[in-house]
N, C-alpha and C positions, 0 to 999 in steps of 0.2 A: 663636798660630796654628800649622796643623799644617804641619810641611814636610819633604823627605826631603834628607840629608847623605849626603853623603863624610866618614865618620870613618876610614878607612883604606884604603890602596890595595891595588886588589885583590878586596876585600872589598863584599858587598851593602852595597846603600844604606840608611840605618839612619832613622826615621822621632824625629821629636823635636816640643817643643813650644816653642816660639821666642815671643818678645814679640811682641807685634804693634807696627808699625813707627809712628812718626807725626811727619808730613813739618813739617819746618825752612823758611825762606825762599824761596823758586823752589825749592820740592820737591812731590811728591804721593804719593799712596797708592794705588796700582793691586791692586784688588782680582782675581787672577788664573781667568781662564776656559781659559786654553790657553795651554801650554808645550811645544813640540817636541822632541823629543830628536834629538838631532844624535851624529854620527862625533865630533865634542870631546868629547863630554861620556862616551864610550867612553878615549878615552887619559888624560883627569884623573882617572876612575875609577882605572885599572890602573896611574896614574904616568909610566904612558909620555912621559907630560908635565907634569913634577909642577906642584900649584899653588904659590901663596905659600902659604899657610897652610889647614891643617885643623882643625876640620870644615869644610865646605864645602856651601853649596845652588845643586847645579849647575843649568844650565839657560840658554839665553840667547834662544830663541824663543818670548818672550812677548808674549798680546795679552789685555785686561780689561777692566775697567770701576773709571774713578775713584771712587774711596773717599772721599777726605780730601785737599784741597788747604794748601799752608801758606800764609803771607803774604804779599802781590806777587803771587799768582798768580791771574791772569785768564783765561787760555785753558790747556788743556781745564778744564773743571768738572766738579763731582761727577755721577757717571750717565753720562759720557760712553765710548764705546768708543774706545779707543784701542791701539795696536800699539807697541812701546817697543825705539827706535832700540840698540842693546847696548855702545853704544862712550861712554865716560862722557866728554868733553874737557875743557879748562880755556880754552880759545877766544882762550888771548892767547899761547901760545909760536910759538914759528918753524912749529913742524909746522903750528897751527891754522889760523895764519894764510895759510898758503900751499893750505889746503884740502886736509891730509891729516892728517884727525886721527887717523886709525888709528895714527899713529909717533907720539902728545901726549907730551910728557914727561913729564907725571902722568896717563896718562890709563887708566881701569879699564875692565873690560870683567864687567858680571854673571852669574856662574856664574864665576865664574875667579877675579877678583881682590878680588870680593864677592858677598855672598850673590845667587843667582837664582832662577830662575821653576819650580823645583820643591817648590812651596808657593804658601798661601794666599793672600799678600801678598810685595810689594816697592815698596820704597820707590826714590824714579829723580827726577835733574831735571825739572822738567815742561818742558823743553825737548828732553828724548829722545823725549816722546810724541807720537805722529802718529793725528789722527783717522783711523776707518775707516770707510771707505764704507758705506751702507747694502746694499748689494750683495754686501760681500764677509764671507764667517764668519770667526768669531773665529778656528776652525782655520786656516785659510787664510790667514790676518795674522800668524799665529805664526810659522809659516812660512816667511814673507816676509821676517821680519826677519833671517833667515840666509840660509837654502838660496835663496832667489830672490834677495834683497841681493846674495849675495854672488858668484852667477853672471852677473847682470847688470855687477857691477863687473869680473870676469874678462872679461866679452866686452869692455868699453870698452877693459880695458888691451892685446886682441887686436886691439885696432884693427879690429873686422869692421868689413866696409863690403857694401851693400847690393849683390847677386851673388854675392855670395863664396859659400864652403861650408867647413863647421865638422864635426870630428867630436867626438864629447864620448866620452871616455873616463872611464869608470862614472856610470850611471843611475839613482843613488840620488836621494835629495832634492834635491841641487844639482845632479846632472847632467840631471834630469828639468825643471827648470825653465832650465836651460839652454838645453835645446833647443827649446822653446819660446819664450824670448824669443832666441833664434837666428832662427827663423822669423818672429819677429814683429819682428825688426830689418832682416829681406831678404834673409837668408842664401837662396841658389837649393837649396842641398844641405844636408840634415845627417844625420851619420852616429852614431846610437848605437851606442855598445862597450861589452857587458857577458856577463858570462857566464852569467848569470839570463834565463832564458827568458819568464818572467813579466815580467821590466820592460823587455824589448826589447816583449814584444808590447805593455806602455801606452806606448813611446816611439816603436812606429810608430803607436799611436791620436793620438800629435800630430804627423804628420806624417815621422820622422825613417826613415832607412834600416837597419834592425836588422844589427848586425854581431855574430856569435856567436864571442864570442875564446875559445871552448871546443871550437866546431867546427875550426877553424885558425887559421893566422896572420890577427891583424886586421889588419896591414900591409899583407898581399900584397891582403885582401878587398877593404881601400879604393882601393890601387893599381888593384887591376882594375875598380872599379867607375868611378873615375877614368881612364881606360884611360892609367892610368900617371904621370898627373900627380900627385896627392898632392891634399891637402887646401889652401886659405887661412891657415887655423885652428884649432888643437886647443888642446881643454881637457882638463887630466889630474884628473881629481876622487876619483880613487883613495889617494893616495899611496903608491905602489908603485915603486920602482926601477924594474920590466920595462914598466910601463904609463907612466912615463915617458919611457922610451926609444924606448918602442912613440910615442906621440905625436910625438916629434920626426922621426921615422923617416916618420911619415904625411905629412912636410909637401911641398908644393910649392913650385918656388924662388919667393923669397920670403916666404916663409909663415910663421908667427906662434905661438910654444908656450908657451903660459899656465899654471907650476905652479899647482895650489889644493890640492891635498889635502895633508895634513898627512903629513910622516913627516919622520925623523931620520936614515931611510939615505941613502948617496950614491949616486950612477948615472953608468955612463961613458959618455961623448959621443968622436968622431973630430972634430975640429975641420975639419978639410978636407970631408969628406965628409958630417958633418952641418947647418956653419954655411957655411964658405967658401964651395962651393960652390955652395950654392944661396940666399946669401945669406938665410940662415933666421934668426932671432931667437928668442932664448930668455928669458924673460921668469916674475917670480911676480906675484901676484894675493894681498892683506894683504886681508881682512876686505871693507869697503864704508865709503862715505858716508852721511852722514845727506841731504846733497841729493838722495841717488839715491830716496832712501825715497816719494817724493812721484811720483815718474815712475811707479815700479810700484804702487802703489796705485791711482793712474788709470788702468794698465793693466788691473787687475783688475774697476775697478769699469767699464768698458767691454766685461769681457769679453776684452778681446786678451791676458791671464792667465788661465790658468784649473786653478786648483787643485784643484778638485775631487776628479779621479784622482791626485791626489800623496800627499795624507794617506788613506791605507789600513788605518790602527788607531787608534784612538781608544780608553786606557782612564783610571780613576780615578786619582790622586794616591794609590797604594796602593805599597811596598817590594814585594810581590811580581811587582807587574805590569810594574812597573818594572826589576827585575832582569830581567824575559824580555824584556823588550825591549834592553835593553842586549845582554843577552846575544848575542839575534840577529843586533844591527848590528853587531856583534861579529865575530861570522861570517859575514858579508855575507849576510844572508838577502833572500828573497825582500820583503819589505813596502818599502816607497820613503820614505815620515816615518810615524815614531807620534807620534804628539799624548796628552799627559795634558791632558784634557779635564773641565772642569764644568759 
């Protein structure tokens, strides 16, 4: 099978010719239609987050059609579409059992700790797989299993509650469906922050308040649109020290600051003035559940999801096409998710 690797950091992604995979006991063979490229799959490139070992086939927003099931296995069957949960468990240590397997003690995550969904096949528990609606596309499933997973999981640990108001700092893939399942959780207010003109204008096509943190400060924007009270709840999807700060700084007393984006630098907080006083909470946001996977699925295939405008490039399982796309998200370009699409 054809698929593309991480053989050095840094470095394009290099196209190879891999065995085709074929599945073991409660395993299967998901023949791949759509893999998302995500902000991770940018820092395992450059090292910025090194993996265990290279080469590497990155990728962890995968959605197909079953190929090859092995033995024991009864649900999903061959021909089925399905969308593939990316967190691997072992479902019997302390973490599992307390229903957070993102912390497993063995537990792998595809594209990272094993091969993933940039390529033609991968092999997966057939207990990571989630059927798809006939309503929702393959792109849009792909999707799902990060950038909306894992925005959905950030709002639970935000505690929104239904009135509230959220601002979501950066309106990429995960901050785009943020805001959307914001809206669709009750939130009265939601405020996107981004400095891309292009993806404030689709974050107010779903409702949200466009805040341009290139025009001025996004702090003083929210404050005033707030007349001064602050936000419920912020989500920081950037990983950026200043957009961090910026977030906690948005909040209202009591209000709720959910890291999600990745980075390695630190950021300074005033403990009196940022938590004390206004009894604020600062909090991160690990990946998602596989329970959660089943709630936004029916969200989508209802409709109260809707992906559509999120995936805005669509191209082939090709090293060059690939690279520009990296590259882009790279430099936080205007497009919201590419999808390598078949």
């Amino acid at each position: 099978m054809r698929a593309l690797q991480i053989v050095d950091y840094g470095r394009p992604l290099a196209e190879a010719v891999l065995t085709d995979p074929v599945p073991g006991p409660g395993e299967l063979v998901v023949s791949i239609r759509a893999a998302g490229i995500c902000r991770s799959d940018v820092h395992y490139r450059s090292g910025s987050r090194p993996v265990p070992s290279l080469p590497l086939v990155p990728g962890h927003e995968v959605a197909g059609v079953v190929d090859a099931v092995g033995p024991g296995v009864e649900q999903p069957m061959v021909g089925d579409r399905v969308c593939l949960h990316y967190l691997i468990s072992c479902g019997g240590c302390d973490a599992c059992r307390r229903g957070a397997e993102q912390f497993c003690a063995s537990g792998q995550m595809i594209g990272l700790d094993r091969q993933g969904g940039y390529a033609e096949r991968i092999l997966m528990p057939a207990r990571n797989a989630f059927p798809i609606p006939d309503a929702v596309s393959m792109e849009a499933a792909a999707v799902m299993m990060c950038s909306t997973a894992t925005a959905y999981h950030a709002l639970r640990r935000g505690g929104l509650a239904a009135g509230e108001s959220v601002a979501v700092f950066g309106s990429g893939g995960v901050g785009m469906s943020a805001i959307q399942l914001a809206g669709a959780l009750g939130a009265f207010e939601v405020f996107a922050v981004d400095v891309s003109p292009a993806k404030l204008a689709a974050a107010t096509g779903y409702g949200a308040i466009p805040v341009h943190a290139g025009d001025s400060d996004p702090v003083a924007q929210i404050l005033d649109f707030t007349g001064g009270r602050g936000v419920d709840v912020t989500l920081e999807m950037v990983g950026l020290p200043l957009t961090m700060s910026q977030s906690i700084a948005s909040l209202a007393p009591g209000g709720r600051a959910v890291a999600v984006g990745l980075t390695h630098e630190e950021f300074g907080m005033n403990a009196y003035r940022d938590l004390v006083r206004r009894e604020a909470l600062v909090t991160g946001s690990a990946d998602h559940l596989a329970a959660e996977i089943p709630v936004l699925l029916e969200m989508a295939r209802r409709g109260t999801l809707d992906l559509s405008g999120v995936v805005t490039t669509t191209i082939p399982l090709d090293p060059a096409a690939v690279e520009t796309a990296l590259v882009a998200l790279e430099g936080f370009g205007d497009d919201i998710r590419t999808v390598i699409a078949s």
